[in-house]
C-alpha positions, 0 to 999 in steps of 0.5 A: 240387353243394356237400357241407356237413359239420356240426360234429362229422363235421368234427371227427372227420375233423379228428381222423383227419388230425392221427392219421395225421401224428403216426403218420408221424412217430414211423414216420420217427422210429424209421428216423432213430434206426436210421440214426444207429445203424448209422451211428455203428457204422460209424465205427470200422471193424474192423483189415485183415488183416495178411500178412507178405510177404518181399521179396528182392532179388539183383540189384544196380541199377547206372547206366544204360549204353545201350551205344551208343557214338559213331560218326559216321554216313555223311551220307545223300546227296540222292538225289532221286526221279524224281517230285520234280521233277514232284511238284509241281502248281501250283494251278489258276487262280482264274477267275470262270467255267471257261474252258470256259464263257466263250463269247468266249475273246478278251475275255482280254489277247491281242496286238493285241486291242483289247478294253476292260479293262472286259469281261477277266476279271481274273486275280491271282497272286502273285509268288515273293520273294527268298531268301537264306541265310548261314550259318557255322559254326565251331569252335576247340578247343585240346587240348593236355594234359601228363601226367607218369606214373609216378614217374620224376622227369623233366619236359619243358623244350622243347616243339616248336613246329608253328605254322610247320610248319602255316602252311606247309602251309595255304599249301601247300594254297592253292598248289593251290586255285583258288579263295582267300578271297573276300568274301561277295558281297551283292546280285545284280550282286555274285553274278553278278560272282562266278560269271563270276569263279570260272568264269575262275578255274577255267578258268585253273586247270584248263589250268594244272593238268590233268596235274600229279602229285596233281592230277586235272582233268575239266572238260566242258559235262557231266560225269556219273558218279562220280570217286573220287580221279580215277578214274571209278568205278561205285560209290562207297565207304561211310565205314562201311567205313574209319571204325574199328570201334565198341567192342564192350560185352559183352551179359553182365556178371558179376553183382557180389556183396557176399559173400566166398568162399573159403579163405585162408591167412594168411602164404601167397601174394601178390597179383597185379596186372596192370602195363599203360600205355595211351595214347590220343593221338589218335582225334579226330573232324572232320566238316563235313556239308551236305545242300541242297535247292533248289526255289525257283522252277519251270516248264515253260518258261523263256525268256531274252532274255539269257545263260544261264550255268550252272556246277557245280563241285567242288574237294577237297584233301587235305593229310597230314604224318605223319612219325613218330619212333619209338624204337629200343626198340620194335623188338620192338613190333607197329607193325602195329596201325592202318590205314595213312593213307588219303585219299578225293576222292568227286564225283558228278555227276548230271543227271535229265531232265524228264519227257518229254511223252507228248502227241501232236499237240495240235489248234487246241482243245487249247492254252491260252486264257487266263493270268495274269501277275504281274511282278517289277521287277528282279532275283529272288535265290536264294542259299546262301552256306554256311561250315563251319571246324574247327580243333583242337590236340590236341599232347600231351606225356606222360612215361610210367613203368609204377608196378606197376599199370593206368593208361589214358590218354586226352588225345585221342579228341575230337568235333566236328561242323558240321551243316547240313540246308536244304530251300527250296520255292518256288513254281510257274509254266507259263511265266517270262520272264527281261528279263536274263541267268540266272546258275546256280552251284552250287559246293563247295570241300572241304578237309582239312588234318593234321598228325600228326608224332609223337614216341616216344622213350625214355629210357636205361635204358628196357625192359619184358618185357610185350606192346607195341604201337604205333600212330601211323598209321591217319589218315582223310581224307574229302572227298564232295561231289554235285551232282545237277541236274534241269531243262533246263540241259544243252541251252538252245535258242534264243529262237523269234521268238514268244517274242522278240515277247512280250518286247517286249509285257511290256517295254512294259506289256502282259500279252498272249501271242502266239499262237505262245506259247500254242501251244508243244508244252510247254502242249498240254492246259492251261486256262490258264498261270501266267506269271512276268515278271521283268525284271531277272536271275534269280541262283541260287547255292549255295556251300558251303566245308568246312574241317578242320584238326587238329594232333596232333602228340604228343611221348611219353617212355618211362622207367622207374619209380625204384623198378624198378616196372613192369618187366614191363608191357605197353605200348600207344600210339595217336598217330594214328587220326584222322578228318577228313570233309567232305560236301556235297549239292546238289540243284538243280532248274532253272527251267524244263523246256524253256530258250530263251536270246535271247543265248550259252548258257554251261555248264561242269562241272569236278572238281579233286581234289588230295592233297598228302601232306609226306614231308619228315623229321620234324625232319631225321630225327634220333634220338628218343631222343637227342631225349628225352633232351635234352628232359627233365631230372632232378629229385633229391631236393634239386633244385627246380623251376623250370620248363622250362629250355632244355638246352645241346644243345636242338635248335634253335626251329624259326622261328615268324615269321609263323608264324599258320596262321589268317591265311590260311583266314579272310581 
């Protein structure tokens, strides 16, 4: 039905509808205006309220001090657990099916199956790769400083030579190091010749050596403990113990201020100063630090066609001159104030035993019935090869005259540290054949070389009424070294006939166990094994050589002031105090758990700690200070200088000729 409106119902409906849109709009035009009014009232906002706050601040700010002076930490020694031998688990086999699935067992390369490769399942591993690191570090630091102090007018014109007195006692100490400069061996033929050669050489030494005063030689098939300077000892000593104490930083400073208080009085009283002269001539910190972890290739059983040599030695030497020359002056000193000098040789040596198995008696079904071979064509390399050298000067000469006032002298008080941290992990295998012979070194060679013969003389004429002391002693050798060994080195049993018939099956091309193989006691309980055939050698060797070697020879004057300053002050001079520290750890983990060797089994442990300490007098012994006084001139007023000059009774130049001490240590 259609509603049809006529002309004028339609134009008054018209009307209403154009009524109601002009009456929305002037309704939304009177909200806009209102709009726009509030939001221009808003555009000048009225002013915060403002409140005076007062700001204080007391305390002035200073640098950042964290109070934390150096001190070299004790090296933390390899100290493996229990469990890291065993901890790692090698993946289980990737097979098409569970092994406990397959109905015929055989179809897997067995000796003397003549099943078709067609119907194996084929089984893939990856063979481990060669690793070789080496690495040197080395730092050279000359040192030598001059101070002329005091208002004294004397300046030294003869320095003394030590570079001969140094030559000789690094010669001194190769004297009595079986081991010299050898060049670094590269490929595998190379390293196995260097081991069988070290291990002659040490067996030489040590029937040429053994009972020699300062030389201490243990040499078995094991040894086992803790030797500190050639005496076997329950616990070693810490180096915390015997470094010198950190400086102490008072917690509580007083607080500074910028106002002035009290009372003066003009024309009264004086001003007192606190004349002192301190001197720091040595201090110097040497550390050679090494920590190795080798864990590069594993198993439960290695087996060997060839021989097995394993060798693990350690050599530490210590060489100390410090023959002083002090002054008759200071006889009213405190020479008491440092340490004596003291040398360490710390070794250890340490065997943990595989686990042992707790299986019992496996029946027919419990042994392994499948494995998988992978094949290296030649020789697998592991090696080592690590350098660490120091070398500083620090010979200083100084003429000192107090003026009145403090002056703190510091021309030593040096630091240098090579460290070395180096975990290798490998891979993991049930079984590894080895077509050769397995050569297994690990071998430290630590070394300490001082030089300290100090020089304190005085002046004619020189006194003082102050607090003395003096201290040229206090020197610190350290040599520690540990090689802790896990595996089954220490007892090679020999090749079953079993495993001998495996040899010739993989040297022939077949990757096929005998069953007497598969039923070794080592594999009860196992799916499947993972087998490492390596025809050529397996070499391992880890070496590690450690130097240190200081010259702080310090030659000091005594004088007095022109002007009769410093009377009165007191006196303190360090020469010695220094810290030479070699440490090396090597944890070794063998290849194999359980090791049968076909050819000789070759295993040898040997210790050799020597200290050389010179006791030969400092320049003949002769007086330091007639020595002083003909090493220094006066300058007057009207006296130019040129330069050292070599006075008429001068002691003779010591003989330099050939005198490089380095030609030896870096051959």
């Amino acid at each position: 039905m259609t509603l049809y409106f006529d002309k004028t119902t339609e134009a008054i409906a018209h009307f209403i509808g154009l009524f109601a849109t002009t009456l929305e709009e002037i309704r939304l035009r009177d909200a806009y205006n209102e709009f726009k009014a509030l939001q221009k009232a808003q555009e000048h906002p009225p002013a915060l309220p403002s409140v005076p706050v007062t700001v204080k601040a007391p305390y002035e700010l200073k640098d950042f001090d964290p109070r934390i002076p150096y001190r070299p930490d004790e090296p933390v020694g390899a100290q493996p657990t229990p469990g890291l031998y065993t901890g790692l688990r090698p993946p289980e086999i990737p097979v098409s099916q569970p092994v406990n699935e397959i109905d015929n067992p055989h179809v897997f390369t067995r000796g003397g199956s003549s099943s078709s490769s067609g119907s194996t399942v084929e089984l893939q591993i990856d063979p481990p790769g060669s690793t070789a690191v080496y690495a040197s570090q080395q730092i050279w630091l000359s040192d030598n400083d001059s101070v002329n102090l005091g208002g004294h007018g004397l300046q030294f014109s003869v320095k003394v030579d030590n570079s001969a007195l140094m030559n000789d006692l690094i010669e001194a100490a190769r004297q009595i190091s079986p081991l010299g400069g050898e060049e670094i061996p590269g490929s595998p033929e190379e390293i196995a010749t260097f081991i069988n050669t070290v291990a002659q050489q040490l067996d030489a030494f040590s029937a040429e050596q053994d009972g020699q005063e300062g030389t201490f030689v243990a040499k078995s098939d094991i040894l086992e403990g803790i030797f500190v300077n050639g005496e076997l000892v329950e616990e070693a000593p810490s180096l915390d113990d015997y470094l010198p104490p950190p400086e102490e930083t008072p917690d509580d400073k007083p607080a500074t201020s910028n106002q002035a208080s009290g009372n003066v009085t003009a024309g009264q009283g004086k001003v007192s100063i606190e004349a002192s002269v301190e001197l720091e001539a040595g201090g110097n910190t040497l550390v050679n630090s090494v920590v190795l972890t080798t864990n590069w290739l594993q198993s439960h059983v290695l087996a060997v066609a060839g021989d097995h040599v394993e060798l693990n030695a350690i050599v530490q030497t210590n060489v100390l001159c410090d023959n002083d020359l002090l002054s008759t002056a200071l006889n009213g000193w405190n020479l008491d104030q440092g340490k004596p000098n003291e040398t360490f040789n710390i070794a250890m040596f340490k065997h943990l035993d595989p686990e042992p198995s707790t299986a019992e008696q496996a029946g027919p079904g419990d042994f392994p019935k499948a494995w998988a071979i992978t094949e290296i064509k030649g020789d697998l390399l592991i090696t080592n090869w690590l350098e660490q050298f120091t070398f500083m000067s620090d010979e200083d000469t100084a003429i000192l005259a107090a003026a009145g006032s403090t002056a703190s002298i510091i021309t030593g008080d040096n630091t240098a540290i090579n460290n070395i941290s180096l975990a290798e992990l490998g891979q993991y295998y049930d079984l590894i054949f080895i077509g050769g012979n397995v050569y297994d070194a690990n071998i430290i060679q630590q070394l300490n070389i001082l030089l300290d013969n100090d020089l304190v003389g005085a002046v004619e004429g020189f006194g003082t009424s102050g607090k003395c002391s003096a201290s040229s002693e206090g020197n610190l050798l350290w040599n520690e070294a540990a090689i802790v060994e896990a595996g089954g080195a220490d007892s090679v049993k020999p090749l079953p006939k079993s495993y001998l018939d495996a040899f010739g099956d993989l040297a022939s091309g077949k990757k096929s166990l005998p069953d007497g193989v598969l039923e070794d006691g080592a594999f009860a309980g196992m799916n499947g094994l993972r087998v490492l055939y390596i025809s050529g050698d397996l070499v391992s060797l880890n070496y590690v050589k450690q130097t240190n070697i200081l010259g702080d020879s310090d030659q000091i004057a005594l004088a007095m002031n022109k002007l009769g300053l410093g009377s009165d002050a007191d006196w303190t001079i360090s020469t010695g105090s220094n810290t030479l520290v070699n440490y090396a750890g090597i944890l070794d983990v063998d290849a194999g758990k359980t090791i049968y060797a076909g050819g000789n089994a070759y295993s040898d442990e040997i210790l050799i700690q020597a200290d050389l300490i010179k006791t030969d007098p400092y320049l003949g012994g002769q007086d330091p200070d007639a020595l002083v006084s003909e090493a220094v001139a006066f300058l007057g007023d009207d006296t130019p200088d040129h330069g050292p000059q070599h006075p008429d009774h001068a002691p003779p130049p010591l003989d330099t000729t050939n005198a490089d001490p380095m030609h030896s240590m870096l051959a």
